[in-house]
C-alpha positions in Angstrom: 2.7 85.8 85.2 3.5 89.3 87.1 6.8 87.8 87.7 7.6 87.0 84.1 6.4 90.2 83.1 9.1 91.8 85.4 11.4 89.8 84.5 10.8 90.4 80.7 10.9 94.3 81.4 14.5 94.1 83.0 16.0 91.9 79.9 18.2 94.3 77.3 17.1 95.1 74.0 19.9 92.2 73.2 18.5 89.9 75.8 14.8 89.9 74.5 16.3 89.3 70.7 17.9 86.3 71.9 15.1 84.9 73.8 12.8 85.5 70.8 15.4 83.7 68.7 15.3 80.6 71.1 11.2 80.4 71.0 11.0 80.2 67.2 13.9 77.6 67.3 12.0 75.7 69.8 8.4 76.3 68.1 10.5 74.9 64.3 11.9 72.0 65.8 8.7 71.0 67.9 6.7 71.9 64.0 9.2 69.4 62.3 8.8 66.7 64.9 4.9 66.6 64.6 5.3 66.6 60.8 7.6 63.9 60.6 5.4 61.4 63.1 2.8 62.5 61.0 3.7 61.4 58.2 5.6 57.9 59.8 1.6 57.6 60.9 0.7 58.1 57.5 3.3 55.8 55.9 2.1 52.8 58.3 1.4 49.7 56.1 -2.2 48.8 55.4 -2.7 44.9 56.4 -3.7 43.2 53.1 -7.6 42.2 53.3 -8.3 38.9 52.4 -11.0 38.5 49.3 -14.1 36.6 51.1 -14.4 32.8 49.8 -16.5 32.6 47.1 -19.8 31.0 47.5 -20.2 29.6 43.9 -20.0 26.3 43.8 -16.5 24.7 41.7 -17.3 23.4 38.2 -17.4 19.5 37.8 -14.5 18.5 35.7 -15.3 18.4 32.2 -15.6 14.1 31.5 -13.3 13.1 28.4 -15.0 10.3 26.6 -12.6 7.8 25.3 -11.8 7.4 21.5 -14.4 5.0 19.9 -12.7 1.6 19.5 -11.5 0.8 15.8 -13.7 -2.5 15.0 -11.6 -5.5 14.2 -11.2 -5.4 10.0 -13.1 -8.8 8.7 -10.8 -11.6 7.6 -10.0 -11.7 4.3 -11.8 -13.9 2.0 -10.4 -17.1 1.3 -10.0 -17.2 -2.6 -11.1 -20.8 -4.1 -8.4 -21.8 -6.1 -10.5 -23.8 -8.0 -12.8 -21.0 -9.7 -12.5 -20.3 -13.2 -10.6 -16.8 -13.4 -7.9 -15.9 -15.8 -5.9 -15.1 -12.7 -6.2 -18.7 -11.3 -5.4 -20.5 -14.6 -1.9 -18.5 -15.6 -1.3 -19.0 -12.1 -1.7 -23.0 -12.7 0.5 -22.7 -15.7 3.6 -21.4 -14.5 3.2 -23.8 -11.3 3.3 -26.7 -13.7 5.4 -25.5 -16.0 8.3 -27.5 -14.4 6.8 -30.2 -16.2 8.2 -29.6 -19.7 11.4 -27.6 -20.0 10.4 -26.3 -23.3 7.7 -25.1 -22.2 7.0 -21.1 -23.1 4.2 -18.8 -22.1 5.9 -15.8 -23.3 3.3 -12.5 -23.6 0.3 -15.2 -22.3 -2.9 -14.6 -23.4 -6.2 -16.4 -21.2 -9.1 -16.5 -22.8 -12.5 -18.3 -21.1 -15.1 -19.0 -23.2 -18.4 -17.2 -21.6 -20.0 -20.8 -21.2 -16.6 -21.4 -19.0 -16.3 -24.7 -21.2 -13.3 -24.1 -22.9 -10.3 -22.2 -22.5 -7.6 -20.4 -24.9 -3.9 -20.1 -24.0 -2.2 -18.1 -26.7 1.7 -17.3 -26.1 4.1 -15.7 -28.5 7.5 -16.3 -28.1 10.5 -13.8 -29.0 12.9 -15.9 -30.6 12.8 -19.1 -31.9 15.6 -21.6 -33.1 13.6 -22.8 -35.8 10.9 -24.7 -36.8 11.3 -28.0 -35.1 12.4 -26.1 -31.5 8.7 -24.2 -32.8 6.9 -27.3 -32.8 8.6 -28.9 -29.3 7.4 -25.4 -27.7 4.1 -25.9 -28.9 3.6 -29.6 -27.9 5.5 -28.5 -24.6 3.2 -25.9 -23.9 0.2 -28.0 -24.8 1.1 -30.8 -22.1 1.6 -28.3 -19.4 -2.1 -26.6 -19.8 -3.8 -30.1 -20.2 -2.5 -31.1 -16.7 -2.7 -27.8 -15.1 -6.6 -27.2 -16.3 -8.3 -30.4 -16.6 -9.6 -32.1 -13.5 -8.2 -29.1 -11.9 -11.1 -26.8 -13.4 -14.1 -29.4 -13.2 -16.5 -27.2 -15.5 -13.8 -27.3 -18.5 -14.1 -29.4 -21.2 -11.9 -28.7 -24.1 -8.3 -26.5 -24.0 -6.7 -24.7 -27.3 -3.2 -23.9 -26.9 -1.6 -22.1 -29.7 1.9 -20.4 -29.9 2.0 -17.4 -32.8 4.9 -16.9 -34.9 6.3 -14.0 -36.8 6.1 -14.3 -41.0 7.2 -12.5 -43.5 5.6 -12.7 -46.9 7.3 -12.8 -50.7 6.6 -8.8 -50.8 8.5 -8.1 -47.3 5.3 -7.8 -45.3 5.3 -9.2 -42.2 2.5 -10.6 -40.0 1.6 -12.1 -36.8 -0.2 -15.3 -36.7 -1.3 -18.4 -34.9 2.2 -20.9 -35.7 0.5 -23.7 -34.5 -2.4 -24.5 -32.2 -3.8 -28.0 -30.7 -6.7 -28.7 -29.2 -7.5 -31.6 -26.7 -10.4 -32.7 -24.9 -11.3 -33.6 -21.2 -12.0 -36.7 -22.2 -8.8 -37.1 -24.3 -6.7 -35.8 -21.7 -8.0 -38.1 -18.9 -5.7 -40.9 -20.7 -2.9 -39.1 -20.4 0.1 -40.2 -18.3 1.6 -36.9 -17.7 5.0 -38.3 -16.0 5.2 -40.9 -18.7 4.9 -38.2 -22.0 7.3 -35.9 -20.6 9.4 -38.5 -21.2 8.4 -38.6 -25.1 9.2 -36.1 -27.7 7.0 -33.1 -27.3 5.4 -33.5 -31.0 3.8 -36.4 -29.5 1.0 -34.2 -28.2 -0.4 -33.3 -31.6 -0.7 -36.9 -32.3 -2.5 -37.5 -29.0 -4.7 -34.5 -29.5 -8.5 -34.2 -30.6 -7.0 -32.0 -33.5 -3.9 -29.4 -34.4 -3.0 -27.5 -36.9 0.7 -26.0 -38.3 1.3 -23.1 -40.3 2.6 -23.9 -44.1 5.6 -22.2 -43.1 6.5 -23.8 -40.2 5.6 -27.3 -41.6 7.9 -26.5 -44.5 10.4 -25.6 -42.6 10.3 -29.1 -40.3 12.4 -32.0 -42.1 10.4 -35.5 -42.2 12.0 -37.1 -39.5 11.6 -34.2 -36.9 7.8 -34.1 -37.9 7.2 -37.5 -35.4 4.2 -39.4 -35.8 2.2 -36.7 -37.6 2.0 -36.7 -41.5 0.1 -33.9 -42.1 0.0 -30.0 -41.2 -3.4 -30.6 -39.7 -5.7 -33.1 -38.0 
């Protein structure tokens, strides 16, 4: 120590600046190098800590019940042909209706009566040729329901068939109104030979019917020998 003392007493006035100069140099760049490993300490990365594993027990999967089944829709009911409906009788007509050519069931009307023993086919046709084609519709249409209802329909026992006209009166009025109607019997109609009077004129049918009637106008209007075997408007 004596000999630094010494040797700090024979250094200049210049010489001791310099060596001052040196020490705080030395003292900065030993201060910088501490700062910058302390902050290189400081900037180390923190290993990442794992979460503990959780003790709660995992959920059971939620069950997803299946869709309900759709049940099986019920077979549809068998409809008896056979039963006494309005439905079931036009639908008899038209599929005999082959039978006679001139047959029309223009704007049909089925009526049952409530004791289901007799049954009204009304039709009304739009044009007519005249009064003999009138009466051949009439008869036609008359054949056609007697086979398509009887035996077919065991609980009817009598059929009207009539076919309305259009008249017009002296004074200009006109009217709707039954042409011509016949009516014919279960009994009657079980001795009819279907194949063999489609064969025949169709005013055959009033003569073979329980009863008929034609309008005065349309009788008038039928010359003798297209009237057939009938004589009179009625029966």
């Amino acid at each position: 120590m004596s000999r630094l003392g010494s040797w700090w007493r024979r250094l200049s006035t210049r010489g001791k600046a310099v060596v001052i100069v040196v020490v705080v140099l030395l003292l900065a760049a030993a201060g910088a190098s501490g700062s910058t490993n302390k902050t290189a300490l400081n900037a180390s990365p923190v290993p990442a800590v794992s979460p503990p594993p959780s003790t709660q027990a995992a959920a059971p999967p939620v069950a997803t019940s299946a869709p309900a089944a759709t049940p099986a829709a019920p077979p549809a009911a068998t409809v008896n042909p056979h039963l006494l409906t309005v439905a079931n009788v036009t639908q008899s007509l038209n599929d005999n209706k082959s039978l006679m050519p001139l047959a029309t069931f223009e704007n049909l009307k089925v009526t049952i009566e409530p004791d289901d023993e007799v049954v009204d086919v009304e039709a009304h046709p739009t044009s007519v040729l005249d009064s003999h084609a009138f009466l051949l519709q009439e008869g036609s249409n008359a054949l056609v329901a007697s086979k398509a209802i009887f035996g077919w329909y065991p609980s009817v026992k009598g059929i009207r068939v009539t076919l309305d006209a259009d008249f017009t009166d002296q004074y200009g009025h006109s009217s709707t109104a039954p042409g011509a109607w016949i009516i014919v019997t279960a009994a009657t109609a079980h001795k009819f030979d279907y194949a063999g009077m489609a064969q025949l004129d169709a005013t055959t049918v009033f003569c073979d019917a329980d009863s008929y009637y034609v309008h005065p106008a349309v009788w008038k209007g039928v010359g003798t020998s297209d009237r057939g075997c009938m004589t009179a408007p009625s029966k």
